[in-house]
C-alpha positions in Angstrom: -47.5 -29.7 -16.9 -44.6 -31.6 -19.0 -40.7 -30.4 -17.8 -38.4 -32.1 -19.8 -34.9 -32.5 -18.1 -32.4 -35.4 -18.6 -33.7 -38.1 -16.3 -37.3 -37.4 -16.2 -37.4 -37.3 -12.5 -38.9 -33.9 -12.2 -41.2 -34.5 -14.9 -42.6 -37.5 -12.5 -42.9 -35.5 -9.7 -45.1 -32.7 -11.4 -46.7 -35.1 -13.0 -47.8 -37.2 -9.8 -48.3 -33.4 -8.0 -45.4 -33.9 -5.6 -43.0 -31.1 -5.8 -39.6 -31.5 -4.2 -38.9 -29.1 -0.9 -37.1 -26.1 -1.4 -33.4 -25.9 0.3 -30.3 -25.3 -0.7 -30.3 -26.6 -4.0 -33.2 -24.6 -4.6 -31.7 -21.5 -3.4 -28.6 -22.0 -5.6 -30.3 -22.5 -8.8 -32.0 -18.6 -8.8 -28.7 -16.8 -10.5 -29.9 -13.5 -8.9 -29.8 -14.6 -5.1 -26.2 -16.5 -5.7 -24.9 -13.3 -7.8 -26.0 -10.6 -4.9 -24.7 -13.5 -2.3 -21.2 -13.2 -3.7 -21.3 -9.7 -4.1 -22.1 -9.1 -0.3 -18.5 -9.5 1.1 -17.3 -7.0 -1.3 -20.1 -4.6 -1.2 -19.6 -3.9 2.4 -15.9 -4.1 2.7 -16.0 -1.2 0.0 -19.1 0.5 1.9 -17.2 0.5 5.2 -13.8 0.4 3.9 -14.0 3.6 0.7 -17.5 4.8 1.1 -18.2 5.8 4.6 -14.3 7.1 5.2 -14.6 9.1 1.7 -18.1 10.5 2.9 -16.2 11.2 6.6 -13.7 13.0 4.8 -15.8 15.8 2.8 -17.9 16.4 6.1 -14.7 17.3 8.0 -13.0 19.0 4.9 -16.9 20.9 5.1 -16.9 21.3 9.2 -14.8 23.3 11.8 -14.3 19.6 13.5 -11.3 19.2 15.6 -10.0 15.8 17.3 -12.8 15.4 20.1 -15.3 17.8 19.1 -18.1 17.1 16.8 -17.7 20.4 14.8 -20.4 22.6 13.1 -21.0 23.1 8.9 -18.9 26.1 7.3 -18.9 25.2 4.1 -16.2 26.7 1.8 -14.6 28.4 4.1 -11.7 26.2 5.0 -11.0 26.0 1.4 -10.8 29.8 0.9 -8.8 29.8 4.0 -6.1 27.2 2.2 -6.2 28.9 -1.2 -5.1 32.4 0.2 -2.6 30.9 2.4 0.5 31.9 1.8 2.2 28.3 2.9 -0.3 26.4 0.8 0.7 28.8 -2.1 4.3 27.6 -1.7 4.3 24.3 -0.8 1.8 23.8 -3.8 4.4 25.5 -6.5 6.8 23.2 -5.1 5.3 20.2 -5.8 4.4 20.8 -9.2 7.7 21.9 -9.9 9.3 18.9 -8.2 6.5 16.9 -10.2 7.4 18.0 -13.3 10.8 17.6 -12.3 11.1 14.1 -11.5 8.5 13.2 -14.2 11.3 15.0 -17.0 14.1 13.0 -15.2 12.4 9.9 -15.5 11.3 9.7 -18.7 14.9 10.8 -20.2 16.4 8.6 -18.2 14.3 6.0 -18.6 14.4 6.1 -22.2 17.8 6.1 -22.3 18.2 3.6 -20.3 15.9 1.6 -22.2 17.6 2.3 -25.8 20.8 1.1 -23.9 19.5 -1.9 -23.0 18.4 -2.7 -26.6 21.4 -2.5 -27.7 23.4 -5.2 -25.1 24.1 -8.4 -26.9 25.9 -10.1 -24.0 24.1 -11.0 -20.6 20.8 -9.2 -22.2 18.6 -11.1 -19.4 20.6 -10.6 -16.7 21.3 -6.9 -17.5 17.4 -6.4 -17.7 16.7 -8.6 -14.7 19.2 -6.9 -12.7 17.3 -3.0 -13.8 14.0 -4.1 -13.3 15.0 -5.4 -9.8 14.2 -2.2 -7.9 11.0 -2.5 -9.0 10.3 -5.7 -8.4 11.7 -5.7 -4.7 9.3 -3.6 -2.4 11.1 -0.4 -0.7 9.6 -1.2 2.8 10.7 -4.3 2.7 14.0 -3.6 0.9 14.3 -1.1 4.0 13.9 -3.4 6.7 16.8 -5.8 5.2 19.2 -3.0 5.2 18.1 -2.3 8.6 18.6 -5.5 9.6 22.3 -5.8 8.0 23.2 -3.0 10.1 21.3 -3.6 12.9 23.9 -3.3 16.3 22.8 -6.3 18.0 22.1 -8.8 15.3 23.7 -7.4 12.7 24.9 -9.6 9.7 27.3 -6.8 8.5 29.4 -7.0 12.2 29.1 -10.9 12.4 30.8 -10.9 8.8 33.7 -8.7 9.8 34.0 -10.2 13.2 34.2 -13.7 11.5 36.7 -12.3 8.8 38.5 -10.9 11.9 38.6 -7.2 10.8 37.1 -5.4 14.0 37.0 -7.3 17.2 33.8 -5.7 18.2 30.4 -4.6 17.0 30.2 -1.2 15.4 26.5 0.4 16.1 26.2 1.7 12.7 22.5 2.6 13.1 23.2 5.0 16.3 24.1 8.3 17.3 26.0 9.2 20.5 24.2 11.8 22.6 26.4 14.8 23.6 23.7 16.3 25.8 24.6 15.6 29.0 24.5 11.9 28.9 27.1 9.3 30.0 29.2 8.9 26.8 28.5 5.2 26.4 24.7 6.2 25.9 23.8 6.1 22.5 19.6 6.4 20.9 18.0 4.6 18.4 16.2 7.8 16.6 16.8 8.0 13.1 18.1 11.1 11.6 19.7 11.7 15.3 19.1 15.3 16.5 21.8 17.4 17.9 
């Protein structure tokens, strides 16, 4: 048996009938084992992660199940029970109207927007920068700064106007006093604050 490789070493070896011992480098030559190897990870964080919670869901959507209870098979008949609901009835027309609302909006204004900001010779970049801001800038995270700008204890807002001495003390901008009974200085941290 003649294998012809660059530096004749594996030729030598078959010829002599020595063969090399199979490790690592062995196992990293078959394409097949490597491929499934790096597959793996990914194969069972989408198993465990999309497939078993997806499969989950249609057996509950399919069972009586309740939080605690294992539930029994009744098919269609929570489906049926949605469909002639008169809530479900409602709060489905609302959505597609709202959808089809917001999706009109957008697009009008969006286009106009956009054939605006063809036309703007001066500061083009910065004009577009500036509008494709929001989009770039996550909401959750966009949240937590404003939160944190008016924040009572640390807030940036209050150590700006202190500094600039226009109020001499914080203002909690984020609270709501409680007129329930409480002691007047009491004040919670619930946002929208219920009366």
């Amino acid at each position: 048996m003649q294998l012809k490789t660059a530096n004749g070493d594996v030729a030598k070896l078959a010829a002599r009938g020595e063969a090399p011992t199979r490790g690592l480098a062995d196992f990293l030559v078959r394409d097949t084992s490597v491929a499934y190897a790096f597959i793996a990870p990914a194969f069972f964080l989408l198993l465990f992660l999309v497939a078993y919670p997806f499969v989950l869901s249609v057996w509950f959507s399919l069972s009586d199940a309740r939080v605690g209870e294992t539930g029994s098979f009744v098919g269609v008949d929570n489906f049926r029970r949605l469909l002639s609901s008169g809530i479900f009835q409602q709060t489905l027309q609302n959505s597609m109207v709202f959808t089809a609302a917001a999706l009109t909006a957008k697009t009008v204004f969006g286009m106009a927007l956009a054939l605006l900001l063809f036309r703007v010779a001066r500061f083009k970049r910065l004009i577009r920068g500036a509008v494709l801001l929001p989009f770039i800038v996550p909401t959750a995270l966009s949240t937590l700064v404003w939160w944190w700008m008016f924040e009572p204890l640390y807030s940036v807002v209050n150590w700006t106007l202190k500094a600039l001495h226009v109020v001499n003390r914080d203002i909690p901008w984020l609270s709501c006093t409680s007129s329930t009974g409480t002691s007047p200085g009491s004040r919670t941290r619930i946002s929208p604050c219920s009366r």
